[in-house]
C-alpha positions in Angstrom: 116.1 129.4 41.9 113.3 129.5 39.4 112.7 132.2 36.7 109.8 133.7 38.4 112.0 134.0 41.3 114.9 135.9 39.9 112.2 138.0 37.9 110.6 139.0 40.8 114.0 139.7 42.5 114.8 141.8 40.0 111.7 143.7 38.5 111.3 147.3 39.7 108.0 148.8 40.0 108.3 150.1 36.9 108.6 148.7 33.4 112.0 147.1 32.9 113.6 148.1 29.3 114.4 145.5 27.1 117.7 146.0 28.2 117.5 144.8 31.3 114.6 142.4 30.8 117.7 140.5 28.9 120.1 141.2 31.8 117.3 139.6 34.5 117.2 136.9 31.9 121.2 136.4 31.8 121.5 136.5 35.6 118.7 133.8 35.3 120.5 131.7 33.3 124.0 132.3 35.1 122.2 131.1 38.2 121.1 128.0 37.0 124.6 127.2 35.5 126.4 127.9 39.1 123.7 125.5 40.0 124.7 123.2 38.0 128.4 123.9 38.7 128.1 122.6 41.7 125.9 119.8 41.3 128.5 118.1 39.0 131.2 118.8 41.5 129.1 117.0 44.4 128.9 114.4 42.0 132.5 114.0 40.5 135.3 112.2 42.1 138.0 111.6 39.9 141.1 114.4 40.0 141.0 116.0 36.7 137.1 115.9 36.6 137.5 117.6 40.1 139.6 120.1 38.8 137.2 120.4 36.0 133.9 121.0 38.4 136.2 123.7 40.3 136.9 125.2 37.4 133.2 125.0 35.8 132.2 126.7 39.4 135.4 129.5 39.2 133.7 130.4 35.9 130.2 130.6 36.5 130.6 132.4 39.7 132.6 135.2 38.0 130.0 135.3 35.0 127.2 135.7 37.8 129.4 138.2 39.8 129.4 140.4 36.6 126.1 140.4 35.7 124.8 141.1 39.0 127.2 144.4 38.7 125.8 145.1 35.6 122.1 144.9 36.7 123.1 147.2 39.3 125.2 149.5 36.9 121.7 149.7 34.8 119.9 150.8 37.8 118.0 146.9 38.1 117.5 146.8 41.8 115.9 143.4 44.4 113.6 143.4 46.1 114.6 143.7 49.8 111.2 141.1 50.6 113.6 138.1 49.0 116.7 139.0 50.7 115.7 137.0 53.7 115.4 133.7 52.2 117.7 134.3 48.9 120.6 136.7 50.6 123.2 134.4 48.4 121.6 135.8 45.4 122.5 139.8 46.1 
């Protein structure tokens, strides 16, 4: 997911503070490394770099988990128009 996408997930109609333009920007960047997370496990295959990947994924998920609570905790909320295509996001 690009950064245009996750902004326009998350932008309000309103002005975003600068608070939470960093928390969009966090979420952004927590995305990409889950991404990335689990493009090195698809491409790993020996035990302890397995374990590695699963653990690289474990930790990126949870990071992604809290920041999403966060956004909602600091009243950030999607877009309903994305959550067709990107429910896996919310």
């Amino acid at each position: 997911m690009g950064k245009n996408k996750i902004i326009d997930l998350f932008s309000a109609d309103t002005e975003n503070t600068s608070e939470q333009k960093n928390l969009i920007a966090a979420i952004e960047e927590a995305c990409l490394e889950l991404q990335n997370a689990q493009n090195y496990f698809d491409i790993v295959n020996e035990p302890a770099l397995i374990d590695y990947a699963i653990f690289m994924e474990k930790a990126a998920r949870a990071r992604y988990s809290y920041l999403i609570a966060e956004a909602r905790r600091n009243g950030i909320t999607a877009k309903y128009s994305y959550l067709d295509n990107e429910a896996e996001i919310i």
